[in-house]
N, C-alpha and C positions, 0 to 999 in steps of 0.2 A: 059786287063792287059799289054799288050805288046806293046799299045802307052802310056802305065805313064812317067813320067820322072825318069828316071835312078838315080838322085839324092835322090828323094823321096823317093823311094826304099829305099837307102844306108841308110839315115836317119830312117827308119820305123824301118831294121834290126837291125841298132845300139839301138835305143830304145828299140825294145824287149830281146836284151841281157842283156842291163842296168838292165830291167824290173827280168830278172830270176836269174842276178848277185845277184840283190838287195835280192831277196826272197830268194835265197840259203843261205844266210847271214844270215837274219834276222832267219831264222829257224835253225842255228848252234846257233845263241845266246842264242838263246829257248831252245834247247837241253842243252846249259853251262848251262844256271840260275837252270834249272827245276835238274838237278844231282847235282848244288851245293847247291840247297837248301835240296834235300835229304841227303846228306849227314851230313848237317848241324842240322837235325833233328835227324839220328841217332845217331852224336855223344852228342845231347839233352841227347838222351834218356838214351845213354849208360853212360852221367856223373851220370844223376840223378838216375839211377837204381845202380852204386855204389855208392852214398852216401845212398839210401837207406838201401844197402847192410852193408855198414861202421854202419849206425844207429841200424841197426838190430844186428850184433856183439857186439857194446856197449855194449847194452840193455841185451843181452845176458851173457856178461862180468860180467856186473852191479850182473843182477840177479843170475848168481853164486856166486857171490863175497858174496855178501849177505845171502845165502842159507849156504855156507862156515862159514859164521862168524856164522851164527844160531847154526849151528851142530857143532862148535867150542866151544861158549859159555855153549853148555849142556855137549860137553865132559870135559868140563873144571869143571862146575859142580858133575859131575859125581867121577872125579878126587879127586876135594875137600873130596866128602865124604867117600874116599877110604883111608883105615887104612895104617898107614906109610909101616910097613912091606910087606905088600901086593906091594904098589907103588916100595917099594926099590927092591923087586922080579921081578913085572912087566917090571922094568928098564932092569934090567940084562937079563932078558932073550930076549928083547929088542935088546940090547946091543949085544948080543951075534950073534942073526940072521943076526944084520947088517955086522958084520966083516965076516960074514958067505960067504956073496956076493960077488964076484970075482972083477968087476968094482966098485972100491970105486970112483971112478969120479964119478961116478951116485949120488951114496950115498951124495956125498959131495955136491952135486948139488940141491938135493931132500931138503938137510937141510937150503940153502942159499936163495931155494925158499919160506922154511917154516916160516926160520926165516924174511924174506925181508914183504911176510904178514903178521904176527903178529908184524911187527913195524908198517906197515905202516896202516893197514886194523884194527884189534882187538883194539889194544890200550887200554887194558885193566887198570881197576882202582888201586889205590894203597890197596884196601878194599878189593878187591877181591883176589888178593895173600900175601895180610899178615897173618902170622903162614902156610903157605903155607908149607910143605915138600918138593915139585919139585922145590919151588921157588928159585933160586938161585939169590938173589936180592945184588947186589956190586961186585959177587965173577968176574964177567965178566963186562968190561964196556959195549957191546953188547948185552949182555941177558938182562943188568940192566935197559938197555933205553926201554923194553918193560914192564917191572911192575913200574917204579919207576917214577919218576919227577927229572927232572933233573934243576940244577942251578948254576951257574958260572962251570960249566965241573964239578959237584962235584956230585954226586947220592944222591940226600936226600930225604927219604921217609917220606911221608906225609899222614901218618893214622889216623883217629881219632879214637880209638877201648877202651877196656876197659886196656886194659896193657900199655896203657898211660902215661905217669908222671902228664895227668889233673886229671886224675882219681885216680889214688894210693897216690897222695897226699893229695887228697880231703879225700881217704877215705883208709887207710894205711890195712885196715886190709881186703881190696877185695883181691879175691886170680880167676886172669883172664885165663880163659880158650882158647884155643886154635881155631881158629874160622871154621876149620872144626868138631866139637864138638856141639854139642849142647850147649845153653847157660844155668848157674847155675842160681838158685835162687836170687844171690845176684845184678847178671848181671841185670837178668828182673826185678827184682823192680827197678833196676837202670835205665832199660829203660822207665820202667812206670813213674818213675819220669820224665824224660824227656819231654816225651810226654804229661804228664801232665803242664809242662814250659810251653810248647811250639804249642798247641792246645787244651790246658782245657779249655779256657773262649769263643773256637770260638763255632758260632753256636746264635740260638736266645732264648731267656730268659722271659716265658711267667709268668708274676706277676698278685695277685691281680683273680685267676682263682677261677670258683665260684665253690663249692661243698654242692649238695644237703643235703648233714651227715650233714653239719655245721649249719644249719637250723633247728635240730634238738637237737643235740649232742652237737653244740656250739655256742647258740645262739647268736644274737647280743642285745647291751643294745638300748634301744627307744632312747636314746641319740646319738649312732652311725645310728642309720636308718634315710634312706630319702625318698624322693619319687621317684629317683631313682633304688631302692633296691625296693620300691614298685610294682613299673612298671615291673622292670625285673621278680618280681616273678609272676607278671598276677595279680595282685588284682584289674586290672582297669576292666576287663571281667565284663559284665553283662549278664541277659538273653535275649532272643529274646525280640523285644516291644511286642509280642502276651502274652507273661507273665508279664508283667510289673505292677507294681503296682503303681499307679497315689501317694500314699504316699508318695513316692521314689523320686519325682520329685526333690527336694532341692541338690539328691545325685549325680545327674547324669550329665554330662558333654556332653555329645553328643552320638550321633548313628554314626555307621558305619557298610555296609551290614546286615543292620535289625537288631541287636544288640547293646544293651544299653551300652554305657560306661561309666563309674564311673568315678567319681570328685575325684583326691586322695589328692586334697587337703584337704578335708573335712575328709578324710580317717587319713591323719594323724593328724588331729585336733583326732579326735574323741577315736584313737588309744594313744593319750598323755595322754587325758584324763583316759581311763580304766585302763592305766597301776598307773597311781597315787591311783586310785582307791584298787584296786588289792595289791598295794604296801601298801597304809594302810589299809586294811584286814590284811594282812599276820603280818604287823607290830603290829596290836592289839591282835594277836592269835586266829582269827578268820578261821574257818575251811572251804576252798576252794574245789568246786566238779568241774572236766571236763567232759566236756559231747558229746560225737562226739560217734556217731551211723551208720557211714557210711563202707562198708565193706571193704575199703581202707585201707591195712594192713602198708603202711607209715602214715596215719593219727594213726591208731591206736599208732603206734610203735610213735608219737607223743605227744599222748595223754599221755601215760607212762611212757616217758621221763620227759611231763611237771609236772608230781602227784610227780612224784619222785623227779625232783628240789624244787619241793615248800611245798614239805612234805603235800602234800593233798590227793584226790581219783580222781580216774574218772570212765566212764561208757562209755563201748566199742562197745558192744554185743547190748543191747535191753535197755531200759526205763520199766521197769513195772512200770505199773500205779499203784500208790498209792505209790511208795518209801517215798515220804516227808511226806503226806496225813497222810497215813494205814502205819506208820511207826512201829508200834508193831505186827500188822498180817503178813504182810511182811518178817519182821524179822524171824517171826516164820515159813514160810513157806521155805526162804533159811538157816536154819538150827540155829537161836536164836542166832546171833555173841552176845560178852561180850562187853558191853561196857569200858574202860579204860580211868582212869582219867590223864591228864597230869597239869606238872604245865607250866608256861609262858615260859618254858626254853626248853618244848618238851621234857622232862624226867618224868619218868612213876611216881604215889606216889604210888603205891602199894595196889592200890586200883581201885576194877572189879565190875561192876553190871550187873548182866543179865538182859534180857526183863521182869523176872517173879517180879525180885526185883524192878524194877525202873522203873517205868510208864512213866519218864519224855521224851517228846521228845527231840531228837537232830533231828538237822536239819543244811544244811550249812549255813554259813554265807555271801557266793556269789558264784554263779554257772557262769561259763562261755561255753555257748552251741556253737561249731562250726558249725552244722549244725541245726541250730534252725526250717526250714520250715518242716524237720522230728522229731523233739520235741515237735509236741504242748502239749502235755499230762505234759511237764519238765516245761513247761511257766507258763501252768494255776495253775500247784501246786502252782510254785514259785511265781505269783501273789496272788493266795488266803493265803499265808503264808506271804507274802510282803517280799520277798527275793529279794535283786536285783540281777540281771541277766546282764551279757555280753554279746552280741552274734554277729557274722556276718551276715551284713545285707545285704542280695544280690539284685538284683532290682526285685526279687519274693515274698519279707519278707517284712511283714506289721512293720514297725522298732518302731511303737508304742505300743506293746506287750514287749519291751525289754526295759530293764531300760539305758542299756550304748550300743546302737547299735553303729558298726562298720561297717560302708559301704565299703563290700569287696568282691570278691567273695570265694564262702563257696563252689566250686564245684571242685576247684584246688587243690593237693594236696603240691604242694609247698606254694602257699600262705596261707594253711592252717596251714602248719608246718612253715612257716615265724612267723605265730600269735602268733600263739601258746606258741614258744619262746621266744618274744618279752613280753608276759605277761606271764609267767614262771620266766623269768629273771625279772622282776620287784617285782615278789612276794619273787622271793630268796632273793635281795636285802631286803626289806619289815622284813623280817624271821630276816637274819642275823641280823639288826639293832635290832632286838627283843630280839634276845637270848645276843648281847653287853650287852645290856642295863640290863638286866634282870641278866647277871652274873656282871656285875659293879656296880647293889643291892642289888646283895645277899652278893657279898664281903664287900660292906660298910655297911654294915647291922651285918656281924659276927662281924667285928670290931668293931661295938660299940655297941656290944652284951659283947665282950672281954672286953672294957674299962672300963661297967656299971658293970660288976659281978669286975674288980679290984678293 
């Protein structure tokens, strides 16, 4: 070391100074950056934790304000239903405590804050303090701006209530009640009226809605039914094909899930036809039986209905065999009924035979069976008597045992009570035209009974 060049040296020293100038440096700038970025962070934090702070007060603010106006609105309520005298007491003595308090600065201050929120916060309707006793509505231009509406600087109050001039003109002789009061009699129908203006027609409006009764109670004429009306009542229903009767085939339209389904087109061919039928029986005075034995107490209450429109009978309970047959042992075994004669006009002549007196049979003049495959004993009378016969022919009924089948089914009790009315109303019709006819030849008949003895 001590033969280097002395130059060399000088140069090595001055570089290592360089060398610890430079690194003292560079690690002061590192200590600057590294505090002013802290710094920069805290005061990050500390803007954003006071606006969160600022947010939180709002929110705060907010939700009182609001909680204020709630319990504002019920004391105000409250108010309303409280009797004038009571309020005019409650004032005064009000009144009294506050002159009572030494610092009216306060006082005066308490009222500037109250009033400053109900302008700015409540803003109450003009509905809600009209007939008001606290309201002091014009006497103040400052009070006023909190109940009233204001318009060119003038106070005009904008109520619509019943003390109205639309009201008391419309109708001079209401006499309007005060709106802390209950409302009178004449108010509420006045409101009902309203309401009915002006929300009676909303809502939906269901037409045309079907009712079982009316199938019964009010029939339709063959002229209003379709196969629509058919359909809906189930008359397409057949039975299983395991019961199916191969005679049927003509009636039947198709299967689905192993069940036969009826042709109703054929249904209402066949159903025009019985009712013409049925229509002249009735029309000739010919005596009509129903026949439905099923313990279905609507078919029953069907059957009843239809005796009694078409002025005939029926049979509800049971068929005893021999009713048409063994029509005199019969008789005598449910208790000898009197026979009674009428004329074409269904008025009695006044003349009665018993069983013992008059041997002769009666018998109907058309039987319509709703449930025929529980009637055979009703058929074979009716054939060996040669009665004709109606009946519902279902896909289990041999339909050549019946004089006017009806391909239908007989195991529903709506389409039973469909039927049933539908040929009920043909024989009424049938009736009626009977008894025209029959009083427009008795009357042209006296008259020139009168003209001949002139």
């Amino acid at each position: 070391m001590s033969g280097s060049n002395p130059l060399r040296r000088v140069g090595v020293n001055l570089s290592i100074r360089y060398a610890s100038t430079v690194a003292s440096t560079s690690s002061e700038s590192m200590d600057g950056s590294l505090a002013q970025g802290l710094s920069q962070k805290e005061l990050r934090e500390k803007a954003i934790a006071e606006a969160l702070a600022r947010e939180e007060e709002a929110a705060a603010k907010i939700k009182a304000i609001r909680e204020m106006k709630a319990q504002s609105r019920i004391n105000i309520n409250t108010l309303n239903k409280t009797p004038v005298h009571l309020v005019n007491s409650r004032l005064a003595k009000l009144q009294k405590d506050l002159d009572s308090i030494p610092n009216q600065d306060k006082v005066k201050q308490l009222d500037e804050e109250l009033e400053s929120f109900m302008l700015e916060h409540m803003k109450l309707p003009p509905a809600a303090t009209h007939n008001r006793p606290w309201a002091k509505v014009g006497s103040d231009p400052t009070v006023s701006g909190i109940y009233s509406e204001t318009k060119d600087d003038t106070s005009v109050q904008k109520i619509r209530s019943t003390s109205t001039g639309i009201y008391t003109n419309e109708f001079p002789n209401l006499k309007p009640t005060p709106d802390y009061r209950p409302y009178s009699d004449q108010e509420l129908y006045l409101r009902q009226l309203a309401h009915t203006r002006q929300s009676g027609n909303l809502g939906s409006k269901v037409s045309n809605v079907y009712k079982a009764k009316y199938d019964v109670l009010k029939p339709k004429d063959i002229g209003e039914t379709s196969i629509a009306t058919l359909l809906a009542a189930g008359c397409h229903f057949g039975h299983s094909r395991a019961m199916w009767r191969p005679s049927t085939q003509p009636f039947i339209y198709g299967e689905y899930d192993g069940i036969h389904l009826i042709d109703l087109n054929h249904t209402m061919v066949n159903l025009k036809t019985a009712s013409l039928v049925i229509k002249g029986v009735a029309r000739k005075g010919g005596i009509i039986l129903y026949v439905g034995t099923s313990k279905n107490l609507e078919q029953e209450r069907a059957l009843e209905e239809a005796a009694k429109r078409s002025k005939g009978f029926y049979i509800s309970k049971r068929w005893i065999p021999g009713t048409i047959t063994n029509f005199t042992e019969v008789t005598k075994q449910i208790g000898g009924e009197y026979k009674v004669e009428l004329d074409m006009g269904d008025v009695s002549t006044n003349r009665s035979f018993s069983a013992s007196q008059d041997r002769e049979l009666i018998k109907p003049d058309l039987v319509v069976l709703v449930n025929p495959v529980d009637n055979r004993n009703c058929i074979n009378e009716c054939i060996k008597l040669r009665i004709p016969t109606i009946g519902l022919c279902d896909t289990n009924m041999e339909p050549s045992l019946l004089t006017y089948p009806i391909p239908c089914n007989d195991d529903s009790s709506r389409a039973t009570s469909l039927m049933l009315g539908i040929l009920s109303k043909a024989a009424q019709t049938g009736m009626e035209e009977r008894i025209t006819a029959f009083k427009s030849y008795t009357k042209a008949k006296s008259s020139a009974l009168g003209a001949s003895s002139a």
